[in-house]
C-alpha positions, 0 to 999 in steps of 0.5 A: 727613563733609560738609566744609561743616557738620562733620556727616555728610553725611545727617544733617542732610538725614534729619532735616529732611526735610519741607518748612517748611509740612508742620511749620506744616499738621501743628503748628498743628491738633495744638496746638489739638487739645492745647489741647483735650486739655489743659482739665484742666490749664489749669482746675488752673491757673486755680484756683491762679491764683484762690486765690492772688488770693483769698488776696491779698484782691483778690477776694471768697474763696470760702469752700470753695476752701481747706477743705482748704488749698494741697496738694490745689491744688497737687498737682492742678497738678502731676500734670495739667501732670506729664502733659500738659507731656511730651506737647506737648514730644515731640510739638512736638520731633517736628515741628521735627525732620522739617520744616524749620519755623523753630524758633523762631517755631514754638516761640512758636506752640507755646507759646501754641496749647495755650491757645486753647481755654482762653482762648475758652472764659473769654472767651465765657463771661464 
């Protein structure tokens, strides 16, 4: 036991082994890229996101958006972010854990880089 933290002394040091750059050069290419891989799950959203805008009246409904009503929508959200959330939470867990990358602006950035993508591609196409 290492006296000064009360962990064992390679512990700590093994697991936060790469530098705080290493975890910024690896984390924000990888979430970008997640962002890519993760346009199903972004687009589910946004279509439950404009059913519930329609059905509040504040836009124009579209008629055939909720021929079949809220479960086919609402199952579609879950099943794509029931497998893309588990793959952008490890793979991010992975990066904070080998690099000595500050956690919790890299969580921030984390959270918001997997909908860059997402958002360029709704606003150049506007």
């Amino acid at each position: 036991m290492d006296s000064t933290d009360g962990h064992p002394a390679g512990r700590v040091a093994a697991r936060r082994r790469g530098p705080a750059w290493a975890g910024w050069a690896i984390g924000v290419p990888m979430n970008l890229a997640l962002g890519v891989a993760g346009h199903y799950p972004m687009v589910a959203l946004w279509l439950l996101g404009t059913a519930v805008v329609q059905e509040s009246g504040w836009a124009t409904p579209d008629p055939t958006l909720l021929d079949d009503g809220w479960f086919p929508i609402v199952l579609v959200v879950g099943v794509t972010w029931l497998f893309f959330l588990p793959v952008v939470v490890g793979l991010n867990l992975v990066v904070t854990r080998v690099t000595a990358v500050r956690r919790p602006p890299y969580r921030l950035a984390a959270a918001l880089l997997p909908a860059v993508p997402f958002a360029y591609e709704v606003v150049t196409a506007a």
